[in-house]
C-alpha positions as CSV (number, residue, x, y, z in Angstrom):
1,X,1.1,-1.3,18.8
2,X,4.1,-2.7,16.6
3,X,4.4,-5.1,19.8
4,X,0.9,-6.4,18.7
5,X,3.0,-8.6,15.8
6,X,5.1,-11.3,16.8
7,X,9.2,-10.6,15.6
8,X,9.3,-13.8,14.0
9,X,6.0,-13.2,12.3
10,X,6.8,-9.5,11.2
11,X,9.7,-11.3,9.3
12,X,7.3,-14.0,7.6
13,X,4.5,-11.3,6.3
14,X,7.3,-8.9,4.7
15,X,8.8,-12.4,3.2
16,X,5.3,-13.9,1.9
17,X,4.4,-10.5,0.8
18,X,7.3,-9.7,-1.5
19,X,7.5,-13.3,-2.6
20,X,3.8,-14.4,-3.2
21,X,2.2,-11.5,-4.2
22,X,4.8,-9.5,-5.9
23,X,7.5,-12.4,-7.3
24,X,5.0,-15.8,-7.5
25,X,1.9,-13.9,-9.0
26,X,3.4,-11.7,-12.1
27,X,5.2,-15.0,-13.1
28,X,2.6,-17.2,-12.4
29,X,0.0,-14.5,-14.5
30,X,2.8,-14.0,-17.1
31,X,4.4,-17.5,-18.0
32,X,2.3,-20.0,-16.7
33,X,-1.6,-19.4,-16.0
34,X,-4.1,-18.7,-18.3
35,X,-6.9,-18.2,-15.9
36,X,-5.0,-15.1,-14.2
37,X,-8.4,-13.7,-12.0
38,X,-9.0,-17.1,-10.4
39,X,-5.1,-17.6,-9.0
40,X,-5.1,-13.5,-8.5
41,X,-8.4,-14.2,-6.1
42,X,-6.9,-17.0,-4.4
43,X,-3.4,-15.4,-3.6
44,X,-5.0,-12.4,-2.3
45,X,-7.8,-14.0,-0.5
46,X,-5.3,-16.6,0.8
47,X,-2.5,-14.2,2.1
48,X,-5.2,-12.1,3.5
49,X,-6.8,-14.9,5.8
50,X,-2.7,-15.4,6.8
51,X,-3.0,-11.2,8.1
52,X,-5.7,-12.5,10.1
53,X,-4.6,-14.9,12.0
54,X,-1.2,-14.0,12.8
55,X,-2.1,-10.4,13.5
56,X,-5.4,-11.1,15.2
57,X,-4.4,-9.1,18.3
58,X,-3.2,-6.1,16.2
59,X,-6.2,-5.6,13.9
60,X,-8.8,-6.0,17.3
61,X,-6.4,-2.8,18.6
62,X,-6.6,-1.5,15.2
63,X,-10.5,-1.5,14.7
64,X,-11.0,-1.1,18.6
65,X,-9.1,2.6,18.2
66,X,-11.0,3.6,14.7
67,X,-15.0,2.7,16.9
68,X,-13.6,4.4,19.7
69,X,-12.7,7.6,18.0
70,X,-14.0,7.6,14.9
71,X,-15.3,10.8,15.1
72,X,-12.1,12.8,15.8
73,X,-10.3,10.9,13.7
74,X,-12.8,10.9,11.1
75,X,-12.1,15.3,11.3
76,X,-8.3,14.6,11.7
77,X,-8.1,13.0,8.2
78,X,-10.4,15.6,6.5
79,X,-7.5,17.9,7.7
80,X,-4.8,15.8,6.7
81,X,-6.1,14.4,3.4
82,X,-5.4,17.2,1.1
83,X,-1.7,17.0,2.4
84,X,-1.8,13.3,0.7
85,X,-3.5,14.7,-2.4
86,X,-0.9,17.2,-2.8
87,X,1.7,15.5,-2.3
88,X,0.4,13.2,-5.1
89,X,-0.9,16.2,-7.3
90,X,2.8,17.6,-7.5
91,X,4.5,14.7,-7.9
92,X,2.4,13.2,-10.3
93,X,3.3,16.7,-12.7
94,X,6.6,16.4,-12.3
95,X,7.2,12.6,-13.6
96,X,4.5,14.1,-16.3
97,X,7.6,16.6,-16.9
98,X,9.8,13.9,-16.9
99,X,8.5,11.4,-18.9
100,X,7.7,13.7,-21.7
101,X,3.5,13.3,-20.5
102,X,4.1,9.4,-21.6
103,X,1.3,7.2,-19.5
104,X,2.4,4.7,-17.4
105,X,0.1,2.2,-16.5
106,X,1.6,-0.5,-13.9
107,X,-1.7,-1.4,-12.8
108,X,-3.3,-3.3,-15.2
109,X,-4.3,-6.4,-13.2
110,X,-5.8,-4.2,-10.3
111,X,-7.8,-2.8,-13.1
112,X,-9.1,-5.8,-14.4
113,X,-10.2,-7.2,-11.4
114,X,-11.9,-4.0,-10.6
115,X,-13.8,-4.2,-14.3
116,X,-14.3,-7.8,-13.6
117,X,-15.7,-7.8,-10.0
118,X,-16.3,-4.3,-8.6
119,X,-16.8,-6.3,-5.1
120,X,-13.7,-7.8,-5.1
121,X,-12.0,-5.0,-6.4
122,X,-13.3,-3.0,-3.7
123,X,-12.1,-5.0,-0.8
124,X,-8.6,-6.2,-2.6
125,X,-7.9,-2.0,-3.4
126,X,-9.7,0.0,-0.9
127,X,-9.8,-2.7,2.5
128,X,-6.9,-5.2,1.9
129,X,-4.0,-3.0,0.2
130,X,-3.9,-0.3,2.8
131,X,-4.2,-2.6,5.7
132,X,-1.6,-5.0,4.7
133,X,0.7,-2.1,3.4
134,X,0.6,0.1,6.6
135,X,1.1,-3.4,8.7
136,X,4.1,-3.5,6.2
137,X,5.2,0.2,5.5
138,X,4.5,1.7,9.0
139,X,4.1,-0.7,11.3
140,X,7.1,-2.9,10.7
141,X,9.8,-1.3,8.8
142,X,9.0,2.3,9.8
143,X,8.9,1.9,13.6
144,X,10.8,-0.6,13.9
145,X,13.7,1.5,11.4
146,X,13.0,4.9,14.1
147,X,13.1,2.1,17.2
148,X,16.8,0.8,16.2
149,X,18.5,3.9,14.3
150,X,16.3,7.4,13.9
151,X,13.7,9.3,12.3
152,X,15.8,10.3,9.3
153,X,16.1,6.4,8.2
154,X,12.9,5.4,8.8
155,X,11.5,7.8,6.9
156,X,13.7,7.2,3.8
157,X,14.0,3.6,3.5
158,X,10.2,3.2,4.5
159,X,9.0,5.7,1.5
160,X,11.5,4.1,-0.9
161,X,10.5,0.4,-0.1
162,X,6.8,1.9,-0.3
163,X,7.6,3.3,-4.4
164,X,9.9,0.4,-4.9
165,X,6.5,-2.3,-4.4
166,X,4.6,-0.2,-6.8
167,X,6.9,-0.3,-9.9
168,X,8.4,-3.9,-9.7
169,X,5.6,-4.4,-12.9
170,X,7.5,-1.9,-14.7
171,X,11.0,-3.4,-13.8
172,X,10.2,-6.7,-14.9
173,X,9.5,-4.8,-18.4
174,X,12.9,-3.3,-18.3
175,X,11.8,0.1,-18.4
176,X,14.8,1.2,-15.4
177,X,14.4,4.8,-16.1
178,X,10.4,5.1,-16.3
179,X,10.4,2.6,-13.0
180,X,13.0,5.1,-11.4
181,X,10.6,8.2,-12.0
182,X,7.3,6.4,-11.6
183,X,8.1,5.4,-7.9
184,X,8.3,9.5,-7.3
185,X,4.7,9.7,-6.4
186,X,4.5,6.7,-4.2
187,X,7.5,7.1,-2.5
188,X,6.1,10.2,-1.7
189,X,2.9,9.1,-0.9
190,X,5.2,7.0,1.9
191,X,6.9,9.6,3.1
192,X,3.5,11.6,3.9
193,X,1.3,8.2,5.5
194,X,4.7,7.2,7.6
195,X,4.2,11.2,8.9
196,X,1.0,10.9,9.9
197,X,1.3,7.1,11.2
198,X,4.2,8.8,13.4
199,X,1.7,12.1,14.1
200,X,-1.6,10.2,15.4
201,X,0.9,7.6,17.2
202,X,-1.3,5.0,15.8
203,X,-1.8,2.9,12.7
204,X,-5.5,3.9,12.1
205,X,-4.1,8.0,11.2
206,X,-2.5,6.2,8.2
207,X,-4.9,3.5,7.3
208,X,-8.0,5.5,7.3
209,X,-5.7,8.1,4.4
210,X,-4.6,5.3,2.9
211,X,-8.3,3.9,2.7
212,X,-9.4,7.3,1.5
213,X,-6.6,7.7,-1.3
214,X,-7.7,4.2,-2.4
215,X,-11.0,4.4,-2.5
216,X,-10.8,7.5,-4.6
217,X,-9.0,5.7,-7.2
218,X,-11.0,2.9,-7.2
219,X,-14.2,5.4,-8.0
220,X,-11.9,6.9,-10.5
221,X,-11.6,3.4,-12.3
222,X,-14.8,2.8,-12.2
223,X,-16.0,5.6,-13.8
224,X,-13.6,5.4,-16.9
């Protein structure tokens, strides 16, 4: 399936990733924009339409293998899920431990979209990150990591990369040591989806978890 993405293209979604929404949109929200959802909808919506046409081929393989065995795979994540949730579970006590039960919150413009536009929320947390992450995560720099060297590295620079995306809010802040213990859980998190991405041979064993984990949360935030 990684053959599905084009090499020049693979290079080209990691780039625009990392540089429009993780570089271009904090300093855009931070230093220069005062209507934050409006460039946060267009970024999104805009990088998003840029998945679709340059993986076109991958996501018809992608949904084609979810309708065709939804069912079993459907049971397979069930199974798998409280892996995931344990995984998360333990490592969200221990940077509890570590952090002296300080909250970190490096989500804060996830939330307010979510407050703002439960609709969009839904499809930017539960439908966009998880597809564009495991195109990202597992289908690029994990297989093509075990394709070139081994399992070992894949595994390890995959789940770092993975926690490194999810604390760069917190870097920016210069908060080095609560960025270093926060990316425990998602590196984590990584390390089990690149598992079973590698188990099902197939990108839908870790986008439906993915999709699962997310949507949890998102209920979670809803409810708060």
């Amino acid at each position: 399936m990684n053959t599905l993405i084009k090499k020049k293209n693979k290079r080209w979604i990691i780039i625009h990733y990392f540089l429009s929404l993780n570089i271009v949109l904090p300093l855009l929200l931070g230093l220069f924009i005062k209507d934050s959802q409006v460039v946060s909808y267009l970024l999104y919506v805009g990088y998003f339409i840029y998945i679709l046409v340059v993986c076109k081929d991958y996501l018809i393989d992608l949904f084609r293998y979810i309708s065709n065995y939804f069912l079993g795979l459907l049971g397979r994540s069930a199974i798998r899920y409280p892996v995931l949730f344990l995984s998360a579970l333990i490592s969200s006590i221990l940077v509890s431990a570590l952090l002296d039960n300080q909250v970190v919150n490096n989500q804060d413009v996830i939330q307010d979209m979510i407050y703002n536009n439960a609709v969009f929320g839904f499809f930017l947390v539960c439908i966009f990150a998880p597809l564009v992450e495991e195109i990202i995560f597992r289908s690029i720099i994990f297989q093509g990591l075990k394709d070139k060297y081994n399992r070992s590295i894949a595994y390890i620079v995959s789940s770092l990369f993975f926690g490194f995306l999810h604390i760069v809010v917190i870097l920016v802040q210069k908060e080095y040591y609560i960025a270093l213990v926060s990316m425990i859980p998602y590196a984590a998190m990584g390390f089990v989806l690149a598992y079973f991405y590698e188990k099902e041979q197939h990108v839908a064993g870790s986008y439906l978890l993915h999709f699962i984990q997310n949507t949890i949360g998102f209920l979670l935030i809803l409810n708060l």
